[in-house]
C-alpha positions in Angstrom: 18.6 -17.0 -44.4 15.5 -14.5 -43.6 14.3 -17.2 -41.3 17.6 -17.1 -39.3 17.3 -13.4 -39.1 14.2 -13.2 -37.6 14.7 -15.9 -35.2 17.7 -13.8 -34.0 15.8 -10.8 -33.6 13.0 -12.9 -31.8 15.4 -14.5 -29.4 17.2 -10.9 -28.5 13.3 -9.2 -28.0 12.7 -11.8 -26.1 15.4 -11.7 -23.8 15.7 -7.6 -23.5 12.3 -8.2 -22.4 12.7 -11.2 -20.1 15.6 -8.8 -18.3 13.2 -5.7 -18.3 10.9 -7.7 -16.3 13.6 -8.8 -13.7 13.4 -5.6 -12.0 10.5 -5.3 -9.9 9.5 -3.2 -6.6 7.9 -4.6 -4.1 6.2 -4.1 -0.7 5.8 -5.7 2.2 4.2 -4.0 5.0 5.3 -4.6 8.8 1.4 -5.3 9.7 -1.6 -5.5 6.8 -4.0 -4.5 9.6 -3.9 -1.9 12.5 -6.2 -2.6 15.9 -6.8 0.6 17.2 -8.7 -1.3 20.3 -11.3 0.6 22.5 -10.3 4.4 22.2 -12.4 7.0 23.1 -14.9 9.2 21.2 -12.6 12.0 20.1 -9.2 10.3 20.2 -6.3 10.8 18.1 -7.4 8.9 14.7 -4.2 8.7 13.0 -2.2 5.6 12.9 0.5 4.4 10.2 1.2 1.2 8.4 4.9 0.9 8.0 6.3 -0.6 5.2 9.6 -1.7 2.9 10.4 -1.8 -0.7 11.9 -5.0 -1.1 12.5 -5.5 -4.3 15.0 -4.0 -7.3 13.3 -0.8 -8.9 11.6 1.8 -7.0 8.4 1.5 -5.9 5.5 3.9 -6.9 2.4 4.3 -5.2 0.3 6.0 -7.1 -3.2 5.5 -5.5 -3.9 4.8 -1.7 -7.7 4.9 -1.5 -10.3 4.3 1.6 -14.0 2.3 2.0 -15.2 5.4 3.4 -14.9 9.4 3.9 -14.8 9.0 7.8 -11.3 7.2 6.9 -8.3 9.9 5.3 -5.2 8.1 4.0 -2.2 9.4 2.9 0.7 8.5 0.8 3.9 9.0 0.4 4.8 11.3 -2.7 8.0 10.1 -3.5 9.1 6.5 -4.9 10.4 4.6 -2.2 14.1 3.4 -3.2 14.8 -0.4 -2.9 15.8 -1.2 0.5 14.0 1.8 1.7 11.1 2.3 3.8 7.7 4.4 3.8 4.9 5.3 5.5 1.0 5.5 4.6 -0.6 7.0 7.3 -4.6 7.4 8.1 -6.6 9.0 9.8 -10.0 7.7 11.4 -12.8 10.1 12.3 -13.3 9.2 15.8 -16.4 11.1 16.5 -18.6 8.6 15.8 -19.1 5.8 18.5 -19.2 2.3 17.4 -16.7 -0.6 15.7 -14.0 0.9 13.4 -14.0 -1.8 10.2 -12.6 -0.3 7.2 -10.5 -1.1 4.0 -7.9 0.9 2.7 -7.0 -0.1 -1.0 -2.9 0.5 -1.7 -2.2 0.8 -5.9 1.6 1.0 -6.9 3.7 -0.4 -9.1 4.9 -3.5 -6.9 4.7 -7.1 -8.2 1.5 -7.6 -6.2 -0.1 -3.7 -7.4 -2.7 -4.1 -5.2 -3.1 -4.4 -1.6 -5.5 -4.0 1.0 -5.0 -2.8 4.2 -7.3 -2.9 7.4 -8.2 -0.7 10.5 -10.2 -2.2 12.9 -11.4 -1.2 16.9 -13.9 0.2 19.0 -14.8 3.6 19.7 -16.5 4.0 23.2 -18.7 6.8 24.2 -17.4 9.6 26.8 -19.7 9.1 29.9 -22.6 8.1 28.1 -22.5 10.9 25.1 
């Protein structure tokens, strides 16, 4: 008799948990990397990697980090709602002259928490400076 008890209980555990599980955000992003191209030394650094929570729960992001301090990101502070979409903009310090090759590392709650993003390009000197 105590053996059929705990089987029970083992067998509803294990299925609260297995439906606890079913609902998961996740996020896809429109583009996992961003070409900025050949700009200029002094451009407008700031692009934006568009993206959509795809999944069942809301998605979290709790941590959007860069390779670098010449490269600011910034997350969105709210979850993003299932079906929704977001934004994680970043800005590039284009003041330095040179290829643009840098990671930004995404942390949420998402089946997949981790993601990396990319920027890439080339920043070309004004005239010679």
């Amino acid at each position: 008799m105590m053996k059929k008890i705990v089987l029970v209980l083992f067998v509803g555990l294990l299925g609260f948990t297995m439906t606890a599980q079913d609902a998961a955000a996740k996020i896809e992003f429109k583009t996992e990397t961003v070409d900025y191209g050949e700009i200029e030394k002094g451009a407008d650094g700031v692009r934006v990697f568009e993206f959509t929570n795809t999944g069942d729960a809301p998605l979290i992001i709790s941590k959007v980090s860069s390779s670098c301090g010449c490269t600011i990101p910034k997350k969105p502070e709210a979850p993003i709602l299932p079906g929704k979409t977001g934004e994680i903009s970043v800005k590039y310090d284009t003041n330095r002259v040179g290829p643009i090759r840098k990671a930004i590392t995404v942390i949420s709650n998402a089946d997949t928490p981790t993601k990396v993003l990319k920027i890439k390009g080339e920043i070309k000197a004004i005239d010679g400076k």
